[in-house]
Every structure is written in structure tokens, then in C-alpha cells.
C-alpha positions as CSV (number, residue, x, y, z in Angstrom):
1,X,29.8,25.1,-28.2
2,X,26.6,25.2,-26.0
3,X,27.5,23.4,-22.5
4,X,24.5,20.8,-22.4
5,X,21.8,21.6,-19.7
6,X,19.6,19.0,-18.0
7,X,16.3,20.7,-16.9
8,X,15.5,19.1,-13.2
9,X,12.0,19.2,-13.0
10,X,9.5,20.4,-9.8
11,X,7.3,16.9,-10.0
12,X,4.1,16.3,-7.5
13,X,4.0,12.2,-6.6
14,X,0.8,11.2,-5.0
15,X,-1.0,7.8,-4.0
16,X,-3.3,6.4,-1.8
17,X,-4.0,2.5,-1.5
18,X,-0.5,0.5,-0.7
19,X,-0.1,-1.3,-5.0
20,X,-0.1,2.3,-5.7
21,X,2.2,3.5,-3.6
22,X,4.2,0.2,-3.6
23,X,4.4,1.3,-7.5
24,X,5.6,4.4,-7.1
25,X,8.1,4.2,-4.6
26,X,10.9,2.5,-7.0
27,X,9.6,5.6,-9.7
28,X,10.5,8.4,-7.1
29,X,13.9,7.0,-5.8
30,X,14.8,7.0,-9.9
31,X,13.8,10.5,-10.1
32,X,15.8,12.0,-6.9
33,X,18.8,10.3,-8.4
34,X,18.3,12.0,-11.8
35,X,18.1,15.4,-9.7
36,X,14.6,16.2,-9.9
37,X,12.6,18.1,-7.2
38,X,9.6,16.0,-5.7
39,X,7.2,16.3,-3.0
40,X,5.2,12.7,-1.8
41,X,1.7,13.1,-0.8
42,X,0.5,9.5,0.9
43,X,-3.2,10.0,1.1
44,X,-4.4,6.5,2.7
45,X,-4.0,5.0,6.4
46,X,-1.0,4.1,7.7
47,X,-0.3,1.1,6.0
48,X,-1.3,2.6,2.7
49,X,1.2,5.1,3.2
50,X,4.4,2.3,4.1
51,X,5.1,1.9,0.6
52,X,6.8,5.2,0.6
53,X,8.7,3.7,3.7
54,X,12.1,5.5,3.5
55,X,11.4,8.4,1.2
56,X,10.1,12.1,2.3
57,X,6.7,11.6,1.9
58,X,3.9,13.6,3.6
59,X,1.0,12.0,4.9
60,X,-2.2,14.2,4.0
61,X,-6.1,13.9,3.5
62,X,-6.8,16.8,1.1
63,X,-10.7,18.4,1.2
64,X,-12.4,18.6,-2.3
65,X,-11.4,21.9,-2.5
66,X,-7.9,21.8,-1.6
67,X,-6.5,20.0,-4.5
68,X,-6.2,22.7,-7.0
69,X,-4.2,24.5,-5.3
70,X,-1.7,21.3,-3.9
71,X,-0.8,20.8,-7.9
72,X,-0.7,24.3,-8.3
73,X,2.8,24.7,-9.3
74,X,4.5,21.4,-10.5
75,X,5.7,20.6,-14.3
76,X,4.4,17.2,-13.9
77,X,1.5,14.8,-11.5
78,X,3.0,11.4,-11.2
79,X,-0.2,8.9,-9.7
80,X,-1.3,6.0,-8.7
81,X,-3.8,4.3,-9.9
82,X,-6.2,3.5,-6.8
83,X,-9.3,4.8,-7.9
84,X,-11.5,7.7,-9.7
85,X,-13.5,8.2,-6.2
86,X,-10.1,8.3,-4.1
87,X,-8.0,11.3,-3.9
88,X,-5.7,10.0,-6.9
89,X,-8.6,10.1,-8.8
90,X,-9.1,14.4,-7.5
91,X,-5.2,14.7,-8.1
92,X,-5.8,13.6,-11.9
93,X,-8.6,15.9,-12.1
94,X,-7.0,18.7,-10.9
95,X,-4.3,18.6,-12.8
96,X,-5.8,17.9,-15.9
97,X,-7.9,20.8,-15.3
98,X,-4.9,23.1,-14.4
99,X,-3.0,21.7,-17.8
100,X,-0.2,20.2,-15.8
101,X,0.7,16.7,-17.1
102,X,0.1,13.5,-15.3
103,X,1.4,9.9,-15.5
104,X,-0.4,7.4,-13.8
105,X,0.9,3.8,-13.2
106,X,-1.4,0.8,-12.8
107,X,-0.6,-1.4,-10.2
108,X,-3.5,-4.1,-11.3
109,X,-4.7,-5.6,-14.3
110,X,-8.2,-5.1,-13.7
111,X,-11.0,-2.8,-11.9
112,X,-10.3,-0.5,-14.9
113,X,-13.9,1.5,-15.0
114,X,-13.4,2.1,-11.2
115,X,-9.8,3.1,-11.5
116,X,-10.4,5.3,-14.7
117,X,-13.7,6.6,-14.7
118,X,-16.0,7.2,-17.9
119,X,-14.5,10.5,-19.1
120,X,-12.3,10.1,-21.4
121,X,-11.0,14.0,-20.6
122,X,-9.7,13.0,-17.5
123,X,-7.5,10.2,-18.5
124,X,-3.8,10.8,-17.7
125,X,-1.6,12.5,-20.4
126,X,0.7,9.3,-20.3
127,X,-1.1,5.7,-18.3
128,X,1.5,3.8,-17.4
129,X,0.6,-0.4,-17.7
130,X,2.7,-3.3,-17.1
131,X,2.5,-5.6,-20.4
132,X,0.2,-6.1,-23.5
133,X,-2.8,-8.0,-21.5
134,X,-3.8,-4.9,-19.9
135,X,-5.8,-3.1,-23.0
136,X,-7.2,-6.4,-23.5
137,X,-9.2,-6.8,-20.2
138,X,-9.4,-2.7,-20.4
139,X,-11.4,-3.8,-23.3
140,X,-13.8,-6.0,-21.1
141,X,-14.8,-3.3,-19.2
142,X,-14.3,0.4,-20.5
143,X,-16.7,1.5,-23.2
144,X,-14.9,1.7,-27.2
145,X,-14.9,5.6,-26.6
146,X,-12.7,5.2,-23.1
147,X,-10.9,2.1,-24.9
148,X,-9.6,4.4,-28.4
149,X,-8.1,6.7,-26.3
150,X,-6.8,4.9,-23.3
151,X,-4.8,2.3,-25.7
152,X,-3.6,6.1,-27.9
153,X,-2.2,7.0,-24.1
154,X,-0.7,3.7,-23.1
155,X,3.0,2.8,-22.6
156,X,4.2,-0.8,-21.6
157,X,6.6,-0.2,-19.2
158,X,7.0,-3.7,-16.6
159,X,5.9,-3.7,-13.1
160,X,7.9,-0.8,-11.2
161,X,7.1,-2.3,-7.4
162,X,8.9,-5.4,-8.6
163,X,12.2,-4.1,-10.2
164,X,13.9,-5.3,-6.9
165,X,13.1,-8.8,-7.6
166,X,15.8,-8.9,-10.6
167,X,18.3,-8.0,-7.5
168,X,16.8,-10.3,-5.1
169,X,17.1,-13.2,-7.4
170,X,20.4,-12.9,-8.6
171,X,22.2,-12.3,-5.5
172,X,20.6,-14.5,-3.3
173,X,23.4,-17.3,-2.5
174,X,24.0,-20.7,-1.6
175,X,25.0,-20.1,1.6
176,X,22.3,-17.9,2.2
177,X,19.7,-20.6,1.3
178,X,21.9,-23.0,3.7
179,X,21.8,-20.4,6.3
180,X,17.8,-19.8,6.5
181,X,17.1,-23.5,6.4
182,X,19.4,-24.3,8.9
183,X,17.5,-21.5,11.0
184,X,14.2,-23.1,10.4
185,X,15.8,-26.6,11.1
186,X,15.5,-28.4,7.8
187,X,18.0,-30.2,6.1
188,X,19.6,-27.8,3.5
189,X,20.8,-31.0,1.1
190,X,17.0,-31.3,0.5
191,X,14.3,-29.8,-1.5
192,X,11.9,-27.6,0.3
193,X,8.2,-27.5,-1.5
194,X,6.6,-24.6,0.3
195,X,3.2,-24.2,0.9
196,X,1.4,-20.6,1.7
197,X,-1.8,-20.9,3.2
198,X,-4.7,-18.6,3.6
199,X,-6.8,-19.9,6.3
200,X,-7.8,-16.7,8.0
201,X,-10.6,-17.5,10.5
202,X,-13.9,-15.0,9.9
203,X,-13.4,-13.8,13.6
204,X,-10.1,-13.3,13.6
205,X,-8.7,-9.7,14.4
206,X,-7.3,-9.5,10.7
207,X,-10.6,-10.2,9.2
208,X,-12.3,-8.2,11.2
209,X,-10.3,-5.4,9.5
210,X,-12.3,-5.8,6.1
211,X,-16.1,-5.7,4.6
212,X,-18.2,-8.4,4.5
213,X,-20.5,-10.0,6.3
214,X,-19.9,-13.4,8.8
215,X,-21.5,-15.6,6.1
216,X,-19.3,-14.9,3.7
217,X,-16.3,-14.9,5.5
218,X,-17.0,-18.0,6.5
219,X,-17.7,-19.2,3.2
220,X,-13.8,-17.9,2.3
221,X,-12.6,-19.8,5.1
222,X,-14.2,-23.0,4.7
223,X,-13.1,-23.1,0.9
224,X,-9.5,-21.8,1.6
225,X,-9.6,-25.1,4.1
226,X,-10.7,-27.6,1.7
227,X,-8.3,-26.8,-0.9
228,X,-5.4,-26.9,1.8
229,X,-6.8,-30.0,3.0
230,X,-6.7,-31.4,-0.8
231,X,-3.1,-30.3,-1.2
232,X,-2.2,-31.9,1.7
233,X,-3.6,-35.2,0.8
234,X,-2.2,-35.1,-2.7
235,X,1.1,-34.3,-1.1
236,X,1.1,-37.0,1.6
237,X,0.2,-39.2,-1.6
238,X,3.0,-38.2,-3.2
239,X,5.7,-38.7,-0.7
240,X,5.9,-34.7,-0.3
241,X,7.6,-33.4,2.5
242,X,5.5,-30.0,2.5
243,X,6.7,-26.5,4.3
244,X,4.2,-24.9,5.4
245,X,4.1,-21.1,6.2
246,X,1.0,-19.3,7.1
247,X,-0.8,-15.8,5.7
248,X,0.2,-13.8,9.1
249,X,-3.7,-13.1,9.4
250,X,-4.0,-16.5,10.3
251,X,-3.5,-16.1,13.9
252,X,-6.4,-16.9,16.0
253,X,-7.1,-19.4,19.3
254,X,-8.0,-21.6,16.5
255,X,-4.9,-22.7,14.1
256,X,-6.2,-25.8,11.6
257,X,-3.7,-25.2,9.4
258,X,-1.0,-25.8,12.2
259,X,-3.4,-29.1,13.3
260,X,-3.2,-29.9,9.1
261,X,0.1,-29.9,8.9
262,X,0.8,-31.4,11.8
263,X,-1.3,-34.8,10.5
264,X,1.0,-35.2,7.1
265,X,4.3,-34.9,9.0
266,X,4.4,-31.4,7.4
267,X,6.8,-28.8,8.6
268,X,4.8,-25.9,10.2
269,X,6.2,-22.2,10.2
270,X,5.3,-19.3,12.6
271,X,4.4,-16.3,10.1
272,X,6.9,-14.5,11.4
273,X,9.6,-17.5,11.7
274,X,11.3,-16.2,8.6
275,X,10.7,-13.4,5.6
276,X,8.8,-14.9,3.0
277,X,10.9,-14.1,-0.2
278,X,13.8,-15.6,1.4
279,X,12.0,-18.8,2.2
280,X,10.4,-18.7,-2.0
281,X,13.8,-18.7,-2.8
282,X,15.6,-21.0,-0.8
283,X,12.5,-23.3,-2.2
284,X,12.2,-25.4,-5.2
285,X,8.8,-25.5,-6.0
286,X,5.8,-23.1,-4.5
287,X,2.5,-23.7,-4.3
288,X,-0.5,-21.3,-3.3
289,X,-4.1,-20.6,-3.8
290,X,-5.6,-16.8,-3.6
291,X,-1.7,-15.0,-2.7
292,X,0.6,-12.6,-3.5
293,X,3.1,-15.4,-3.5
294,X,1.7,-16.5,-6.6
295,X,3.4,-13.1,-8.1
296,X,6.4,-13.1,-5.8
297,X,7.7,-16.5,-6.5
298,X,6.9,-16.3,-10.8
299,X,9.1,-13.2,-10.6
300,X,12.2,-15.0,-8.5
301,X,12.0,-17.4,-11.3
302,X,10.8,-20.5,-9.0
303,X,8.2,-23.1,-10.2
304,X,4.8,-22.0,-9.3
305,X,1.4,-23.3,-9.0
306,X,-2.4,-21.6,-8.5
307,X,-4.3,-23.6,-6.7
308,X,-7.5,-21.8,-7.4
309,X,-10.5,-24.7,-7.4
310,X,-13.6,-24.1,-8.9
311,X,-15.1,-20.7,-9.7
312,X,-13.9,-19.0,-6.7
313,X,-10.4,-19.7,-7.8
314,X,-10.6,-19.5,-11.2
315,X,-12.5,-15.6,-10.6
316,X,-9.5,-14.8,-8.5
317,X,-6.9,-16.1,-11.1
318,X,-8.1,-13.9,-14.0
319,X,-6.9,-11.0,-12.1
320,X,-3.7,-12.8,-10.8
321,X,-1.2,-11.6,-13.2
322,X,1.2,-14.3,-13.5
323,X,-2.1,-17.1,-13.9
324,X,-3.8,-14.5,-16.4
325,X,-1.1,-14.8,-18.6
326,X,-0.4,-18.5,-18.6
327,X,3.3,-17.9,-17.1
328,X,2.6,-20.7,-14.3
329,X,0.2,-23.8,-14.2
330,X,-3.2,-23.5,-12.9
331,X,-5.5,-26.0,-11.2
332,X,-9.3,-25.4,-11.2
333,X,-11.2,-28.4,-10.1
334,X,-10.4,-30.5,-6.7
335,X,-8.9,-33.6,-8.5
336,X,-5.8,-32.0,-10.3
337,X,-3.9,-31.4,-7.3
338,X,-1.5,-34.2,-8.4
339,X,-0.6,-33.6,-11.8
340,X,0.2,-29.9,-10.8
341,X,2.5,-31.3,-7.8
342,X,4.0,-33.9,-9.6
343,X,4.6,-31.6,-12.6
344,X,6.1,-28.5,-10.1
345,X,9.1,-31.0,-8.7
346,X,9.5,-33.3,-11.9
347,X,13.4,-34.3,-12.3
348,X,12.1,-34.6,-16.1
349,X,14.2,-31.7,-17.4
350,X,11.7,-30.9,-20.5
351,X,9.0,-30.3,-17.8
352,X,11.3,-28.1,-15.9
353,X,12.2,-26.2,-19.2
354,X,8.4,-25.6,-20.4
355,X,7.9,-24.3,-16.7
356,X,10.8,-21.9,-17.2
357,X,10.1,-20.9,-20.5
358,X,6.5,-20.0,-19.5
359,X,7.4,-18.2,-16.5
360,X,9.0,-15.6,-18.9
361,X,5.4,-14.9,-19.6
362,X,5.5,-12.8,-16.4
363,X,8.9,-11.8,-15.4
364,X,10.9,-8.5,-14.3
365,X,14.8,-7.3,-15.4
366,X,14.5,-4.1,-12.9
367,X,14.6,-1.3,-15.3
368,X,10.5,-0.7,-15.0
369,X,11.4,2.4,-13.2
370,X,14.3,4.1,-15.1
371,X,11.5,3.6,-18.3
372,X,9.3,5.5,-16.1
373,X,11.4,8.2,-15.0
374,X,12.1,8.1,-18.8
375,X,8.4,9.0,-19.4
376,X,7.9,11.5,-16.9
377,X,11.0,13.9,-18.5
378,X,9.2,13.4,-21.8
379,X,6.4,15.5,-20.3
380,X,8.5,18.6,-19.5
């Protein structure tokens, strides 16, 4: 009898912007433990490059010409996703050119003309999306020719940066919860609605990190304020003892949302007073506007609301996966801040079963990544 022989493959991981390496991260540590050989190019700052935090990865900024020769070699291109113009994009090219097979994952439902380009030659051999919804905003914004053959290369396989969340959530205890709100001195026999905030000030250190001009940062900050100030009535109205934590770029000599809070009776947090998982899951209803807390708490299974006012919000929520695809409620106009609280911490246990039905919309069980690794030994 033939003694059965697993072929460990030489595979080249690369990504730039932190979804994409976020994504791949969870896809590499599935393929060490399967045996395979990899190398980890991070081609973006610092930061960028943290969500291959505790793997091997090699920090790099290839020239135009180099990239031929860095896939030179391997059986297979595993890739993010962050852009044709960003050196994921060259790495796709490359290979594709050298006949090496790629995967690339998408981290995003959306941005799909800048992430894929117009060529249909230089799609991946295998794209990589997270559930059905994708193909149909792909179809928004890729021409029918980039559409056909995108949706013949497409496998649904879940969100790979999230497949810790099905661990989080299950092992995360009573006693832990009792422990972090006795830290943060609140009463762990009560409910804890937490509210993330995004008030970052346009002169701020943290916004000075990004594009755009004073006016329009401005503009972000003065809506982000009005619809925490609306929340914070509605809450008060409601007899809502609120938690408040902050986005971290938030700090400034200014702090409103601290001065907010402080007027309702609200309990404020330091951004750093706890992590912020933890605190979505010791919670029993969470409530946002334009954050990744939005995603976080939908896949730890809490009740979640968007608080996404007007067309600013609503704009943001289409490419808020767990809004997009109707798994949690959604406010878009300043006067339904009430029936989205009241429905969020409802005793009524048909209310609190839609909301948990729904949520299942948008939800994780872990195994994103073995599909994945699954996919890339298909290439070989």
C-alpha cells in the first residue's frame, strides 16, 4: 500500500493596510500548523504591519521592479486586499504574470474598483469574500465584464480576522464580567449599556494623522457631537444609566464627551481604563455611531445599535457590514434615538429574540481560516 504523502507547500503571504493584514494573520497561523513553509512580507507603516504581531513577518517596501523576483519561487501568493495601486496590488500582478497562483482575501465589503482594478486578467486565481452581499455591491461598482468573472472566482468563506471572536465569546465567564466591573467600579448585579463615542477633536494629534482639510474635520466633529448629545438625552429620558468609553483619539485639552457625560450622571471611562471587547461583553446592550464596535459587539452576540443620523450615517452604514446586512437595528434620523434604546434593553423576550435572530445575519463560528488554508492547498 502507498504510505499517504501530504505535500507542504513553499507559500508567499503579503499585505499592506492593517484589515488586510488583520485578515491574514489567523490564515498564516492555520497554515504553519498544517506544515507549510511561508515567508510574511508587511508592506505598510508600523501599525499596518501589527496585525502580523506575533508571527515572522518581514517588514519591506519593494521598488516596482523588485517584485518579480520576491514571488519568484513560491507554489502559491496569499494577499490582502488593500488596493490595486498598493504593493498587494504589484504582488497580484506579479504573480499572475509569473503563473503562480494567488488568493486574495477581502477585508471590506466595498471600494471594489480601487481594490480590484479594471482588468479582469489580474484578478486573483481564487478572491476570497466574507458572505453573499459582497458580489452584490461588487455589482454596484465593477463593470459586467469585471463582475462575470469575479463572481466565477469567488468563494464565501466568513471573516478570517474575526474567527477569535467564537473563542472570546464562549469563554468569557461570569466572574470575569464581575471582575472588570468591579475594576471600573460599577455594580456587577446591574446592566451596563455602553456607549462608544467618536468625538475626536479636528486638532487633536490623532486627527492630525489623516487627510482632510480643517473644515471638514470640523464638520465630522460637530456631527459626531450632536448625535452623542441626542443619545444622551434620550438616555437620560429613559432612565439609562449610560457607560461611556471614548475612541482613544479622543484625547485632547478639550474632552466634551467627558463634560457630556458628566451632565447625565453617566459613567465616563479613560480609553485606556479597560480593553474594549471585555467591556462589550460584560455589557448588555451597545450602542455606537461610525465604529468598529458596531462589528465587534454583532459578532460577541450582544445587542447592537448604529446610530448613524442623516446621510452621513446612513453613507457610513452601507459599508458597515453588520448594518448592511440588516443583522442589527439602525437609526437614521435624530428623533429615533428612543425606540432604538428602548428596543436594545427591552425585558420583552420576543424583542430580545428578533434581535438575536437577526444578529445571525452577521456572525462568526471561527473556522474562516481552516476554509481558507483549505483553499490555498487546492492551488497546489
Amino acid at each position: 500500500m502507498l504510505a499517504l504523502f501530504r505535500y507542504n507547500m513553499k507559500l508567499l503571504l503579503t499585505a499592506k493596510q492593517r484589515g488586510s493584514t488583520n485578515a491574514l494573520a489567523p490564515i498564516a497561523r492555520e497554515l504553519q500548523t498544517r506544515g507549510h513553509q511561508l515567508t510574511l512580507y508587511a508592506t505598510g507603516n508600523d501599525n499596518e504591519a501589527l496585525g502580523f504581531n506575533g508571527l515572522p513577518y518581514q517588514q519591506i517596501t519593494p521598488a516596482e521592479e523588485d517584485y518579480g523576483r520576491l514571488v519568484r519561487g513560491y507554489d502559491a501568493v496569499i494577499l490582502g486586499l488593500s488596493g490595486k495601486d498598493t504593493p498587494d496590488g504589484h504582488f497580484l500582478r506579479a504573480a499572475t504574470t509569473a503563473r503562480i497562483p494567488t488568493l486574495a482575501v477581502l477585508d471590506q465589503n466595498g471600494n471594489y474598483e480601487g481594490r480590484l482594478g479594471k482588468n479582469p486578467v489580474y484578478l486573483p486565481t481564487v478572491l476570497a469574500v466574507m458572505d453573499e452581499t459582497c458580489l452584490k455591491t461588487a455589482g454596484k461598482e465593477l463593470t459586467p465584464e469585471m463582475l462575470e468573472e469575479a463572481a466565477k472566482r469567488s468563494k464565501i468563506v466568513g471573516w478570517p480576522a474575526f474567527d477569535h471572536f467564537a473563542v472570546l465569546r464562549q469563554g468569557f465567564s461570569a466572574q470575569a464580567r464581575a471582575d472588570l466591573l468591579k475594576k471600573l467600579v460599577l455594580n456587577p448585579d446591574q446592566q451596563v449599556y455602553f456607549h462608544a463615542t467618536q468625538n475626536i477633536h479636528p486638532n487633536s494629534d490623532y486627527s492630525k494623522r489623516f487627510p482632510g482639510t480643517h473644515d471638514e474635520k470640523l464638520l465630522s466633529y460637530s456631527y459626531e457631537l450632536n448625535a452623542t448629545d441626542m443619545i444622551f438625552e434620550v438616555a437620560s429620558d429613559l432612565n439609562l444609566k449610560l457607560v461611556v468609553k471614548p475612541h482613544p483619539g479622543e484625547e485632547y485639552v478639550q474632552n466634551k464627551t467627558r463634560e457630556m457625560a458628566e451632565q447625565h450622571g453617566f459613567t465616563y471611562l479613560q480609553a485606556k481604563a479597560c480593553n474594549t471587547v471585555d467591556l462589550i461583553l460584560s455589557a448588555a446592550s451597545i450602542t455606537a455611531t461610525r465604529s468598529s464596535c458596531l462589528t465587534e459587539a454583532t459578532l460577541l452576540d450582544k445587542n447592537t445599535g448604529a446610530i448613524l443620523p442623516d446621510s452621513v450615517g446612513r453613507n457610513w452604514g452601507a459599508t458597515c457590514q453588520p448594518v448592511a446586512l440588516g443583522a442589527i437595528p439602525a437609526m437614521y434620523n435624530w428623533n429615533g434615538g428612543a425606540e432604538i434604546l428602548s428596543m436594545l434593553t427591552s425585558s420583552d423576550q420576543e424583542i430580545q429574540a428578533k434581535l438575536a435572530q437577526d444578529r445571525k445575519k452577521f456572525s462568526v463560528d471561527g473556522k474562516a481560516s481552516q476554509r481558507l488554508a483549505e483553499l490555498v492547498e487546492s492551488l497546489r
